[in-house]
C-alpha positions as CSV (number, residue, x, y, z in Angstrom):
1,X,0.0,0.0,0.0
2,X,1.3,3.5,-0.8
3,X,2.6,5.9,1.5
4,X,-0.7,8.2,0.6
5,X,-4.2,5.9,0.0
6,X,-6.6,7.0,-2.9
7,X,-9.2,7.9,-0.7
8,X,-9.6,8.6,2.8
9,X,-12.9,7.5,4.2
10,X,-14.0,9.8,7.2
11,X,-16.9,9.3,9.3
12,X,-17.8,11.1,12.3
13,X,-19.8,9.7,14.7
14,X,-21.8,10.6,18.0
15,X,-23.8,7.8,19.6
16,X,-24.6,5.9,16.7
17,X,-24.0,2.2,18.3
18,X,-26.8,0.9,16.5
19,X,-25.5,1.7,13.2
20,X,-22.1,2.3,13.7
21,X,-20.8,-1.7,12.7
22,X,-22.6,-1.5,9.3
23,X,-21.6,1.5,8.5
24,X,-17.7,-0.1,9.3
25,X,-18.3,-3.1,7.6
26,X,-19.3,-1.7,3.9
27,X,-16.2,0.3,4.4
28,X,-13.8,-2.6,5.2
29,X,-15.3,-4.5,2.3
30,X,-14.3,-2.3,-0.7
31,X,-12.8,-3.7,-3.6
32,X,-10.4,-0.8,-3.8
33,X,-8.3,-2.0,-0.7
34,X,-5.7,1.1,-0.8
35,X,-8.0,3.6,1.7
36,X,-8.0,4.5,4.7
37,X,-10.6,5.0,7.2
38,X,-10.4,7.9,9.4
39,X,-13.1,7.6,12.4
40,X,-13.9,11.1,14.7
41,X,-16.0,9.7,17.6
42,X,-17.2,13.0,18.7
43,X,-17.6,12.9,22.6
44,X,-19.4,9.6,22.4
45,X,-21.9,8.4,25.6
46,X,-22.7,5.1,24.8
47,X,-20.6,2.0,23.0
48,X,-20.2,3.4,19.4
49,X,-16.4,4.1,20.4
50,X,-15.8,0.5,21.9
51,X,-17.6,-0.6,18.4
52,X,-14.9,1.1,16.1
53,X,-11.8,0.3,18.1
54,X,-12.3,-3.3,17.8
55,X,-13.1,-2.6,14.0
56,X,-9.5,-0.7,14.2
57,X,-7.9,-3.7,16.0
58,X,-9.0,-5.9,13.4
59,X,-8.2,-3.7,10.1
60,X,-4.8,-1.7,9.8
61,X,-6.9,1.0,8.0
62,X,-8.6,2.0,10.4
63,X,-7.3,5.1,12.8
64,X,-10.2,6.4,16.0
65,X,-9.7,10.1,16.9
66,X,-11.8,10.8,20.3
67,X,-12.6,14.5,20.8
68,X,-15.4,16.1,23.2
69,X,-18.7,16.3,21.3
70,X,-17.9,19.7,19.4
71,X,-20.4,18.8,16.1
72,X,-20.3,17.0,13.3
73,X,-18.5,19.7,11.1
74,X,-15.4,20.0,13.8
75,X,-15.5,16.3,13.3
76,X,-14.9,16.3,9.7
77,X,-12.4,18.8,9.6
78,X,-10.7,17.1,12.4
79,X,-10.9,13.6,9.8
80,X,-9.5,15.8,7.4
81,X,-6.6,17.1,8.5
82,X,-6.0,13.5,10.4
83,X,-6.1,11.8,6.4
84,X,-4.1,11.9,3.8
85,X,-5.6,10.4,1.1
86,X,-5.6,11.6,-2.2
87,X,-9.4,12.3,-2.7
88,X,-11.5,12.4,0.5
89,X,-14.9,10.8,0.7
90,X,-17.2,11.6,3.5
91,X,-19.2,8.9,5.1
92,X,-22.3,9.7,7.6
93,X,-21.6,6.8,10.7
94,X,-25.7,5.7,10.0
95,X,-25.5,4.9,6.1
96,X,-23.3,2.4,3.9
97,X,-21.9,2.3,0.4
98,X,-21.6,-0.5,-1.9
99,X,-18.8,-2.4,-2.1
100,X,-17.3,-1.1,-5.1
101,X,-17.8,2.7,-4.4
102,X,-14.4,3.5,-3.7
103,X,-12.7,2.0,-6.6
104,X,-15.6,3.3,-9.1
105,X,-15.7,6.7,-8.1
106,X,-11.4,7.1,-7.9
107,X,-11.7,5.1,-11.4
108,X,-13.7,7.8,-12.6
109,X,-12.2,10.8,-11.0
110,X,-8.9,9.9,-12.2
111,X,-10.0,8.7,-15.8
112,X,-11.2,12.2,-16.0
113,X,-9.5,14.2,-13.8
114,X,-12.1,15.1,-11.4
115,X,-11.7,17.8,-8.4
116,X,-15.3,17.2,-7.4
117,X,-17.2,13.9,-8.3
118,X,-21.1,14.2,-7.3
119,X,-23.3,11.0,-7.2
120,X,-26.7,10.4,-6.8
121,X,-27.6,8.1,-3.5
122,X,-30.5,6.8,-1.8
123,X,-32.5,7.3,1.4
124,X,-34.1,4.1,3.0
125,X,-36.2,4.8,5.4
126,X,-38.4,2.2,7.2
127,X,-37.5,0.1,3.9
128,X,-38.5,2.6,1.6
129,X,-35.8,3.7,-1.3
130,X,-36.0,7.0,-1.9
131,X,-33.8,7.7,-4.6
132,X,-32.1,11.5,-4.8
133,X,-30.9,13.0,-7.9
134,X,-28.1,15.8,-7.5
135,X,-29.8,17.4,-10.6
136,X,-26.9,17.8,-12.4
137,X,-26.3,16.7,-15.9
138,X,-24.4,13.7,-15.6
139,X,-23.3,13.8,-11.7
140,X,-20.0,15.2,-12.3
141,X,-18.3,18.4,-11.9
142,X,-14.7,19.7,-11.7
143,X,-13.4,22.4,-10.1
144,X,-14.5,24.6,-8.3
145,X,-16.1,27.2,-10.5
146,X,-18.8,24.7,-11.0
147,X,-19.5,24.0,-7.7
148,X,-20.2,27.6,-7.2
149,X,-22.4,27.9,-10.2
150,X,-24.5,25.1,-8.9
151,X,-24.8,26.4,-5.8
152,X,-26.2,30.0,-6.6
153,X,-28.8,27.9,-8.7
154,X,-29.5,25.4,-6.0
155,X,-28.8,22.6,-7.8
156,X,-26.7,20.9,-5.4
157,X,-27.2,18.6,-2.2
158,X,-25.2,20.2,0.0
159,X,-24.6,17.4,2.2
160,X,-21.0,16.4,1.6
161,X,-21.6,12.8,1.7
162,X,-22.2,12.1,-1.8
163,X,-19.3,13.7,-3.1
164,X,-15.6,12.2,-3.8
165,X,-13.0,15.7,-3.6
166,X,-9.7,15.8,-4.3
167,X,-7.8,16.3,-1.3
168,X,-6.4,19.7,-2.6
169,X,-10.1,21.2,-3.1
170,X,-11.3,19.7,0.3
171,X,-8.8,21.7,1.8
172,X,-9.4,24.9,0.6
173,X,-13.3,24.3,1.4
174,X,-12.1,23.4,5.0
């Protein structure tokens, strides 16, 4: 494995110890094995942080930051500057992604050269799909320009969980 992974995985998480091991396990299971994952456990109070370290004593990939519950986004940016991947996907600790998310978005970010990749996802709720479209023409953007232009038209999701970034362009959104 390189010094720097394609993609650092980072998932903060609060309390989530219902959720928390599925969440882990569609991560661990990619296809695209050079990642890492990069967990904040933000001031947990029940067992979600027990959960991820025995995830991270099982799975070299895996690094647990504790911090005192500050919010999600201090979380992220705390995941951030703890990764070094070269693009950055963020992760909510309550969802999953398919086991072949990784390697087909850095596949297409790199084919392409992509600073911003934007997919569509889906919601299940009380197992009910619910399928959401990032309304833009076909899911990708680069750059930063774009980004901008989408978001004075409110075209984009502004959750940053359905998004691969290169590092460089995370950073400067940081």
């Amino acid at each position: 494995m390189n010094a720097f992974p394609k993609i650092s995985l980072i998932v903060p998480t609060y309390n989530v110890q219902d959720y928390v091991a599925t969440c882990l396990e569609s991560l661990t299971q990619q296809t695209l094995k050079d990642i890492e994952i990069v967990i904040v456990d933000d001031g947990s109070t029940d067992n979600t942080k027990l959960i991820v370290e025995r995830y991270a004593d099982s799975d070299a990939r895996i690094s647990l930051v504790s911090q005192e519950n500050l919010g999600t986004s201090v979380a992220r940016n705390v995941g951030l500057r703890r990764s070094s991947g070269e693009y950055v996907l963020f992760v909510d600790s309550d969802d999953w992604i398919s086991p072949d998310a990784c390697e087909s978005l850095y596949d297409r970010a790199c084919s392409e050269n992509i600073d911003l990749l934007i997919y569509d996802y889906c919601f299940v709720y009380h197992d009910k799909k619910v399928f959401r479209n990032c309304h833009l023409p076909i899911g990708i953007t680069s750059g930063i320009s774009y980004l901008e232009r989408a978001l004075e038209r409110d075209k984009l999701t502004l959750s940053p969980c359905n998004k691969l970034i290169r590092r460089e362009l995370a950073e400067r959104i940081d």
